[in-house]
N, C-alpha and C positions, 0 to 999 in steps of 0.2 A: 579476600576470598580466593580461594585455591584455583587455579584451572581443572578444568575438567577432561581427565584422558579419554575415559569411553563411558559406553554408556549403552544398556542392555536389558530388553524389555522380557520378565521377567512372569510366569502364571503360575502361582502358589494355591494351592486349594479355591481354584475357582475365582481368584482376585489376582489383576495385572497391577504388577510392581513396575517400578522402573528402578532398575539398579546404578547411579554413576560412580564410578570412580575417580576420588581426583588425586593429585599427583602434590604430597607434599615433602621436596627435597628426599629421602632415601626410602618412604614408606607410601602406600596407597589407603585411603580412608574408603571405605563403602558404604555409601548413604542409600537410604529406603524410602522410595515414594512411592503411595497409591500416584497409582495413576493419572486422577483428573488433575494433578498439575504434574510443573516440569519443572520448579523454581527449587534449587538447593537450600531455601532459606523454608521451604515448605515441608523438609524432610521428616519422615513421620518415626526414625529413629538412623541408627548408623551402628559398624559394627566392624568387625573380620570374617572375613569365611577360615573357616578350619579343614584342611583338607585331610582327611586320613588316608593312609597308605593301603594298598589292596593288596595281598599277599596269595598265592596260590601253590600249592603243595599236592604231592603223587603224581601218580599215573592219571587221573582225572584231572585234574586241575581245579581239584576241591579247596574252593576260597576258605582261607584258615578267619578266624574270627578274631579279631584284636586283641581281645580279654582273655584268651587264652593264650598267649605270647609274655611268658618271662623271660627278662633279657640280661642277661650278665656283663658286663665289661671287664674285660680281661687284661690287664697292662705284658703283653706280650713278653716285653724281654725282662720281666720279673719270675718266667715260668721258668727259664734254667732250660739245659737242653733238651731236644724233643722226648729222648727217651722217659725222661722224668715230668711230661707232659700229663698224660693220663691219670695217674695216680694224683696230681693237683686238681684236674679239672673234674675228677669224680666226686667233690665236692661240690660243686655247681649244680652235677646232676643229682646229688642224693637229696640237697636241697630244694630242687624241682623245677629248675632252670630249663626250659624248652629252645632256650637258643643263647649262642655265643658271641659276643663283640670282640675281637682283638682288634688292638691299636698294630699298628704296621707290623710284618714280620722280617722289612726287609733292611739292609746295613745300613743304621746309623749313624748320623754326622757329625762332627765332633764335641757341639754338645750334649751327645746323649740322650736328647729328646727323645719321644718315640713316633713325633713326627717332624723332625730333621732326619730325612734321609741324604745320604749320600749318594746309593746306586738304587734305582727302582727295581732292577734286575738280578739286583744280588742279594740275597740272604742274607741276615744278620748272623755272623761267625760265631755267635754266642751261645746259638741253639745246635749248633755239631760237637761244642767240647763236653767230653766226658767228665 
């Protein structure tokens, strides 16, 4: 049986849970007890928590909503140089892509990765040649 790290009492629609977590080698398990016991062999199921990301956009700080977030990944040093940027990535947006992912934009190490960098600081030279 696993050790237990923590452990956190928990009031869901009017019913005290007790939530522990225990600790097996690289990952944590969450098991689910009503309350009148405390015993992990009592556990009334088990599970992960899923955390979603909060996002907030404008001048207000109007929380964007998840389900309206499409996300593109973009292999950056496949785009060629800046100026020939826009014209590729307007397919993204005619597509209806609301946001962009580039992998690094900055010099690359010598195997060409696009994430082996060489300088955190320097640009990748590939996107200034004409």
């Amino acid at each position: 049986m696993p050790a237990i790290c923590n452990t956190l009492l928990l009031q869901m629609a009017g019913i005290d849970f007790m939530v522990l977590t225990t600790c097996l080698e690289n990952f944590r398990r969450i098991l689910l007890l009503v309350c009148s016991s405390d015993s992990m062999e009592d556990a009334n199921g088990s599970g992960y928590f899923l955390v979603d990301p909060v996002i907030y956009a404008g001048k207000m700080d109007d929380r964007v909503p998840m389900d309206c977030i499409r996300c593109q990944s973009v292999l950056a040093k496949a785009l060629g140089p800046f100026n020939e940027w826009q014209d590729r990535l307007q397919v993204a947006y005619e597509a209806g892509y609301s946001m962009i992912h580039f992998t690094p934009i900055q010099e690359l190490g010598l195997s060409n990765s696009s994430y082996c960098i060489r300088d955190q600081l320097a640009l990748n030279s590939a996107f200034s040649k004409v």
